[in-house]
TORVEX-708289 format. One record per residue: x, z, y of N, C-alpha, C in turn. Coordinates in Angstrom, 1 decimal. Atoms other than C-alpha are relative to their C-alpha. Layout:
ATOM; X; Z; Y; X; Z; Y; X; Z; Y .
...
This chain:
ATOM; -1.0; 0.8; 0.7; -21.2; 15.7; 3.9; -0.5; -0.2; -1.5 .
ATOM; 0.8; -0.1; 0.8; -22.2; 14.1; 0.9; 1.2; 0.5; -1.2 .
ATOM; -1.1; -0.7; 1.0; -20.4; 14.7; -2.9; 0.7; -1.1; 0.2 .
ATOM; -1.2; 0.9; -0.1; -18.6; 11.4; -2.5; 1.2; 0.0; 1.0 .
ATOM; -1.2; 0.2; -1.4; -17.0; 11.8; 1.0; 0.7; 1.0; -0.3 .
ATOM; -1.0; -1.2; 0.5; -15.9; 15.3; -0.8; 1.0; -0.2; -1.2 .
ATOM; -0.2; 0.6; 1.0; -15.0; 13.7; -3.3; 1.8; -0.8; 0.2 .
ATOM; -1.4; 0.8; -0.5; -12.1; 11.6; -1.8; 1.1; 0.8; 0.4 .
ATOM; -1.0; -1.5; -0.6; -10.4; 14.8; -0.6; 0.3; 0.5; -1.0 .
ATOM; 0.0; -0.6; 1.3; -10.8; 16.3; -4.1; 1.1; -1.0; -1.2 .
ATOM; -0.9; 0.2; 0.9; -9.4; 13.6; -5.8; 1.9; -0.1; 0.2 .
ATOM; -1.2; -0.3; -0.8; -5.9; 14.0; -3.9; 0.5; 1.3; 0.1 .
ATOM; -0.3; -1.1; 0.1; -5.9; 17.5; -4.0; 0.6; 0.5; -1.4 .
ATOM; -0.7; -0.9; 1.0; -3.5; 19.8; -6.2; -0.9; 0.7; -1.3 .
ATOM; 1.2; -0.7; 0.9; -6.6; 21.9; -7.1; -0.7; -0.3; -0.9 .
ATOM; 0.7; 1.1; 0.7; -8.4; 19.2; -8.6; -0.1; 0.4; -1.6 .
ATOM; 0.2; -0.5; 1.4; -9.8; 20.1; -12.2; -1.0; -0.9; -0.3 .
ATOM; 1.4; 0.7; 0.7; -12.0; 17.9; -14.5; -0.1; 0.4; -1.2 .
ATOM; 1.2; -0.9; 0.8; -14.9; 18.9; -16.4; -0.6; -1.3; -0.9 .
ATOM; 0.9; 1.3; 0.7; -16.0; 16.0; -19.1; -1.3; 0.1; 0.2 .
ATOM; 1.4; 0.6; 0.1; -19.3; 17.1; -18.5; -0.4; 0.0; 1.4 .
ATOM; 0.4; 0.1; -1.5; -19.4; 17.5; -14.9; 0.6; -0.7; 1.1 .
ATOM; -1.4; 1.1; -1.4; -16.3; 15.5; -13.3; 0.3; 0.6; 0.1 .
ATOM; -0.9; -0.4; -0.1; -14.4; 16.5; -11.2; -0.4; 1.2; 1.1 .
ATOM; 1.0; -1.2; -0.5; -14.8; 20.2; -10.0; 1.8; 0.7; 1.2 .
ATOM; -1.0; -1.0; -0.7; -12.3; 22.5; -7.8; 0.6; 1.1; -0.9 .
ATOM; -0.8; -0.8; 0.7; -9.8; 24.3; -9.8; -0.2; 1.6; 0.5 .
ATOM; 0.0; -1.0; -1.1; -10.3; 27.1; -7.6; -1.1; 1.2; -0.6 .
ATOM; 1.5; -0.9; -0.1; -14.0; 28.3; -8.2; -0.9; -0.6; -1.3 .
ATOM; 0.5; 0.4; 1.4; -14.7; 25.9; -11.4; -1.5; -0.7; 0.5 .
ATOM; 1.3; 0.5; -0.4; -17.6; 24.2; -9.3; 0.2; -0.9; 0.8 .
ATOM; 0.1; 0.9; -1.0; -18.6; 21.1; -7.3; 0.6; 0.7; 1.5 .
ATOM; -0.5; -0.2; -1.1; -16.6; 21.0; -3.9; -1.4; 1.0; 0.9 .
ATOM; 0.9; -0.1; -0.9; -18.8; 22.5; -1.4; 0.2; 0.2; 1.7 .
ATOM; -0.5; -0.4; -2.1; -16.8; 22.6; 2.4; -1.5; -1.5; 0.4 .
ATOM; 1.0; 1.1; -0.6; -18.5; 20.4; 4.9; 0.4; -0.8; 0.7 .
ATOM; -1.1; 1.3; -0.8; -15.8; 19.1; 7.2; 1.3; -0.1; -0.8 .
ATOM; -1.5; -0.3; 0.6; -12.3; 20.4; 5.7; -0.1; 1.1; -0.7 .
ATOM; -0.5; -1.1; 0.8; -11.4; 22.2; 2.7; 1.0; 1.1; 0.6 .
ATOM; -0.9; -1.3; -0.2; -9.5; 25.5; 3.6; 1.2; -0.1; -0.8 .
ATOM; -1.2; -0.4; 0.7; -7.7; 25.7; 0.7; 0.5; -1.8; -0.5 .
ATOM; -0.4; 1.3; -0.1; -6.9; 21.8; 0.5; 2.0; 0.1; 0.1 .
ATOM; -1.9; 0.2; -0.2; -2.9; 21.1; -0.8; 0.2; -1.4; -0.6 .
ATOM; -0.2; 1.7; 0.5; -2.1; 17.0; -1.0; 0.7; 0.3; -1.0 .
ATOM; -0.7; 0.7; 0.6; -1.0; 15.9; -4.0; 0.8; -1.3; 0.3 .
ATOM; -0.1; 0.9; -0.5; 1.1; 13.7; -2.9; 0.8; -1.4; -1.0 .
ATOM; 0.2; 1.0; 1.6; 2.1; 12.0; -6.8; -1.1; -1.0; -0.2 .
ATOM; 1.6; 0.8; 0.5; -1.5; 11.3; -7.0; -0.4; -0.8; 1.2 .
ATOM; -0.2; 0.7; -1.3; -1.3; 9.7; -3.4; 0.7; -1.5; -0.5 .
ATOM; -0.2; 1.2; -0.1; 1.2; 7.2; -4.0; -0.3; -0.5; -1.5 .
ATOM; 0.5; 0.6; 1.6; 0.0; 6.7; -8.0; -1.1; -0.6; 0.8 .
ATOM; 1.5; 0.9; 0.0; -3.7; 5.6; -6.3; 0.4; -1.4; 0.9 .
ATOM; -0.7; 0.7; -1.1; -1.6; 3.4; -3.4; 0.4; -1.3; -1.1 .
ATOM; -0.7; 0.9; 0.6; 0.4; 1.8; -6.1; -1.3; -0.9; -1.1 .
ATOM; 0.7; 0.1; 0.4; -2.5; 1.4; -8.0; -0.6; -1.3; 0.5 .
ATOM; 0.9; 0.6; -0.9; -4.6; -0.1; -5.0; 1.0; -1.7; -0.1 .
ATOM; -1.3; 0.8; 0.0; -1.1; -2.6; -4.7; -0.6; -1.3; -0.9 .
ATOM; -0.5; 1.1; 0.9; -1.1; -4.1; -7.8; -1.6; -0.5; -0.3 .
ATOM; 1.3; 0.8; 0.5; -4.8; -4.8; -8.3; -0.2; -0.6; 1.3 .
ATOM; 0.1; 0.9; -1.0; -4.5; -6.4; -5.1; 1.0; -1.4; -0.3 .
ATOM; -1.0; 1.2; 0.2; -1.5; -8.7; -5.9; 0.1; -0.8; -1.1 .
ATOM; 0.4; 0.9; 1.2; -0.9; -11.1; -8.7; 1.3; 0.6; -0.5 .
ATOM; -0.8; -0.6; 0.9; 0.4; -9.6; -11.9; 0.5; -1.0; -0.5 .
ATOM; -0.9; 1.0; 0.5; 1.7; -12.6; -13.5; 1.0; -0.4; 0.4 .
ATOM; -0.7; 0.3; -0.6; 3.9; -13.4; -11.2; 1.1; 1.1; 0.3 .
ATOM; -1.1; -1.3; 0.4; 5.6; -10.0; -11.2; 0.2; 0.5; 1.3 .
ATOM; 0.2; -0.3; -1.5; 5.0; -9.6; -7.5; -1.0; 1.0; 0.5 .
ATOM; 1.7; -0.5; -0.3; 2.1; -7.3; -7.2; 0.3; 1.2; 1.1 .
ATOM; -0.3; -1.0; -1.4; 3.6; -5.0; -4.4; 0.7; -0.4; 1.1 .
ATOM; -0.7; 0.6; -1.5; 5.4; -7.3; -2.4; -0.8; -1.1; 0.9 .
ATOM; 1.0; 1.2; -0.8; 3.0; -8.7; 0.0; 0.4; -1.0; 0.8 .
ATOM; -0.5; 1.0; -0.9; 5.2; -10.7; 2.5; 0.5; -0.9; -1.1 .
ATOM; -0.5; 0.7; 1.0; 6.3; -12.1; -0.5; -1.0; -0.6; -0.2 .
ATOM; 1.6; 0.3; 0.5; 2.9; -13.0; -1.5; -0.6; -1.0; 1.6 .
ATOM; 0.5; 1.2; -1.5; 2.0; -14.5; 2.3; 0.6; -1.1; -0.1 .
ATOM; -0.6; 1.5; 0.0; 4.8; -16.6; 2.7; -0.2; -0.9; -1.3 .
ATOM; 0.5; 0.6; 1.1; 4.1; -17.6; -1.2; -0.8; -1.3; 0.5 .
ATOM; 1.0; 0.6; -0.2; 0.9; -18.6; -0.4; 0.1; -1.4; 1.2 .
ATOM; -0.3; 1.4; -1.0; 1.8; -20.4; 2.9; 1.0; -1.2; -0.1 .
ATOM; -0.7; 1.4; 0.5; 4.1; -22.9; 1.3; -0.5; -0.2; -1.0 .
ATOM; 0.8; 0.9; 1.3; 1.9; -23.5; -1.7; -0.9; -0.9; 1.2 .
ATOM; 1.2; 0.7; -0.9; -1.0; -24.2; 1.1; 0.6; -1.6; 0.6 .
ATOM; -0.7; 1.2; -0.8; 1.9; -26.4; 3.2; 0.3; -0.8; -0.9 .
ATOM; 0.0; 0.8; 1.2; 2.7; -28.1; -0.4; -1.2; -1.0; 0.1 .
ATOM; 1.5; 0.7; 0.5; -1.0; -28.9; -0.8; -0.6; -1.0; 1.2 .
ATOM; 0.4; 0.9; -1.4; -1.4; -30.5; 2.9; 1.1; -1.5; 0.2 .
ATOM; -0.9; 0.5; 0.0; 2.0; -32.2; 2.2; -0.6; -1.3; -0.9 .
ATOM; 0.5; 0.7; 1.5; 0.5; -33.6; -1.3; -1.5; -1.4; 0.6 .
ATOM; 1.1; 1.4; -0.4; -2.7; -35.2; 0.9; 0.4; -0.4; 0.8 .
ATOM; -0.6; 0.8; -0.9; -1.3; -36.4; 3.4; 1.0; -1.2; -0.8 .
ATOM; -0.5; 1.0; 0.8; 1.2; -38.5; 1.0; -1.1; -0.9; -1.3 .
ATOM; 0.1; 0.1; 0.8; -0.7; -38.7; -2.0; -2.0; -0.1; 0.1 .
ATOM; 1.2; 0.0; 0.2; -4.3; -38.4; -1.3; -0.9; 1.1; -0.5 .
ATOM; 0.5; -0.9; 0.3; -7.2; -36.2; -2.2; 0.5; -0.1; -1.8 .
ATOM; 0.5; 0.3; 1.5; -7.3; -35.7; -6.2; 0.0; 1.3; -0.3 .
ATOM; -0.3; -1.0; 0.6; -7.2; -32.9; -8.4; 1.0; 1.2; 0.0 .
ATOM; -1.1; -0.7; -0.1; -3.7; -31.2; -8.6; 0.1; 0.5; 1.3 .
ATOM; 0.3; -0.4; -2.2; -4.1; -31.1; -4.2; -0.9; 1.0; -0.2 .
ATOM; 1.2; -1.0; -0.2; -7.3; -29.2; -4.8; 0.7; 1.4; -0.4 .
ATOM; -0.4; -1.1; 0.2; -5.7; -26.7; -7.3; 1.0; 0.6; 0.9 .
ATOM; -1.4; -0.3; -0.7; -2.1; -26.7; -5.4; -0.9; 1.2; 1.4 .
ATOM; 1.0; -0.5; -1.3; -4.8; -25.7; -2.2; -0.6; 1.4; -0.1 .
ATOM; 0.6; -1.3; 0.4; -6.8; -23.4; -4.1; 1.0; 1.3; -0.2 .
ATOM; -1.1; -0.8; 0.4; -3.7; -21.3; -5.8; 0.6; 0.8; 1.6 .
ATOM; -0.7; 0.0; -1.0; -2.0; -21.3; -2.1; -1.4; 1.4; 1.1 .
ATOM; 1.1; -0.9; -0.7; -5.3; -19.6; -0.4; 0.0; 1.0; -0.5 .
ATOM; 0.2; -1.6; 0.4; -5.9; -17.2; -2.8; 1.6; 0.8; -0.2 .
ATOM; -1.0; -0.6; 0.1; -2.1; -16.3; -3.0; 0.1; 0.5; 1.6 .
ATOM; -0.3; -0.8; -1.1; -2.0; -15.7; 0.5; -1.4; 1.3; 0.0 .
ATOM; 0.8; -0.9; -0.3; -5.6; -14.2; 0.6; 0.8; 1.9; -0.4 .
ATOM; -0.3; -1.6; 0.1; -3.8; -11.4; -1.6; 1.2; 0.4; 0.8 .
ATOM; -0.6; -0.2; -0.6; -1.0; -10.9; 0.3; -0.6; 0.8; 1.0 .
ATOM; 0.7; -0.5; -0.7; -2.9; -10.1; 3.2; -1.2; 1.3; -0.5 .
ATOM; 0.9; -1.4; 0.5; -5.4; -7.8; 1.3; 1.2; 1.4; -0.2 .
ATOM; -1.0; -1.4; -0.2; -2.2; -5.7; 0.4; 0.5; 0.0; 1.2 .
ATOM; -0.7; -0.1; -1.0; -0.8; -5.9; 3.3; -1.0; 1.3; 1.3 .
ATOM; 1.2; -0.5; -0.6; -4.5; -3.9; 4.6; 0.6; 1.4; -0.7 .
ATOM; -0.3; -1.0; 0.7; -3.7; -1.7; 1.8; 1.2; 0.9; 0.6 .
ATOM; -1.2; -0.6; -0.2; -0.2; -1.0; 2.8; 0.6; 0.8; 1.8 .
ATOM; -0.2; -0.3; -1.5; -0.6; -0.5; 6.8; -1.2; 1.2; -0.4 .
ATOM; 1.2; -1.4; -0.3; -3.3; 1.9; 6.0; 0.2; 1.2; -0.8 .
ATOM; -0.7; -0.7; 0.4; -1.3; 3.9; 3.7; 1.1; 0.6; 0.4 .
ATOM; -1.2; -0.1; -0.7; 1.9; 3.8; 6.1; -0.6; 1.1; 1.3 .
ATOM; 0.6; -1.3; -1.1; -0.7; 5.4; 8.7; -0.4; 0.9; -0.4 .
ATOM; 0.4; -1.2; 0.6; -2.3; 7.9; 6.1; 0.9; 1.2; 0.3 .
ATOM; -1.0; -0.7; -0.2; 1.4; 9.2; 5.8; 0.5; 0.5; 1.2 .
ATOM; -0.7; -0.6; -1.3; 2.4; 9.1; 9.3; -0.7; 1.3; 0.9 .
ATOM; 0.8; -1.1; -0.5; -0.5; 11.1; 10.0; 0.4; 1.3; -0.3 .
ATOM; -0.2; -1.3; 0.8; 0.1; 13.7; 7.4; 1.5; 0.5; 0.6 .
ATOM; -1.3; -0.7; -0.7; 4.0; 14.0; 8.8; -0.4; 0.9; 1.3 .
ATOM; 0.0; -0.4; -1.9; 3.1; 14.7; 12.4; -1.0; 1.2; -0.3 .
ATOM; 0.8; -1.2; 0.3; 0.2; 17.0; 10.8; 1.2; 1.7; -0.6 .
ATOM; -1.1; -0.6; 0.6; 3.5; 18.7; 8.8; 0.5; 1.1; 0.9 .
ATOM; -1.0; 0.1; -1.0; 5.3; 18.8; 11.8; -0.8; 1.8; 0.8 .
């Protein structure tokens, strides 16, 4: 296992301690991780869970708009800018404002959809950890 796949476990964990000159070390023993499949002494943070989630969210979504965690919000968005911009050539012709209206509508859905990867794979992270609870 290398330091980064340990690494992902570490930074979620309770134990978690950083070292300005070495990163991020194990509270525990004051040194680089060193398990190889699963830490033993491993306890979720689970603050630092949905802080990285929320995190993941909003740099997925569009801040301006004040929407950056609501992705169905963000799909359908995008799918009526897109149906605007098909509406616009079909009446109006190719030109400029169609291209943007087109462009805006794509990438608003694209993010939508990106969170929406984010947020199904965060709903299973958890569901896992329940049933592991359980």
């Amino acid at each position: 296992m290398t330091r980064e796949e340990r690494l992902k476990s570490c930074r979620i964990c309770t134990n978690r301690k950083l070292n300005l000159q070495k990163g991020l070390l194990c509270g525990l023993t004051d040194e680089f991780a060193a398990f190889e499949d699963d830490c033993q002494d491993f306890n979720k943070d689970k603050v630092e869970v949905n802080r990285q989630f929320e995190m993941k969210m909003a740099a997925a979504g569009d801040g301006r708009t004040g929407v950056g965690m609501d992705y169905k919000f963000n799909k359908i968005l995008g799918l009526s800018v897109v149906l605007v911009g098909v509406l616009m050539i079909i009446f109006l012709g190719i030109g400029i404002l169609t291209i943007i209206v087109l462009l805006y509508g794509g990438f608003t859905l694209f993010r939508g959809m990106s969170q929406e990867k984010i947020f199904l794979k965060h709903q299973e992270e958890s569901n896992a950890d329940s049933k592991a609870d359980e």
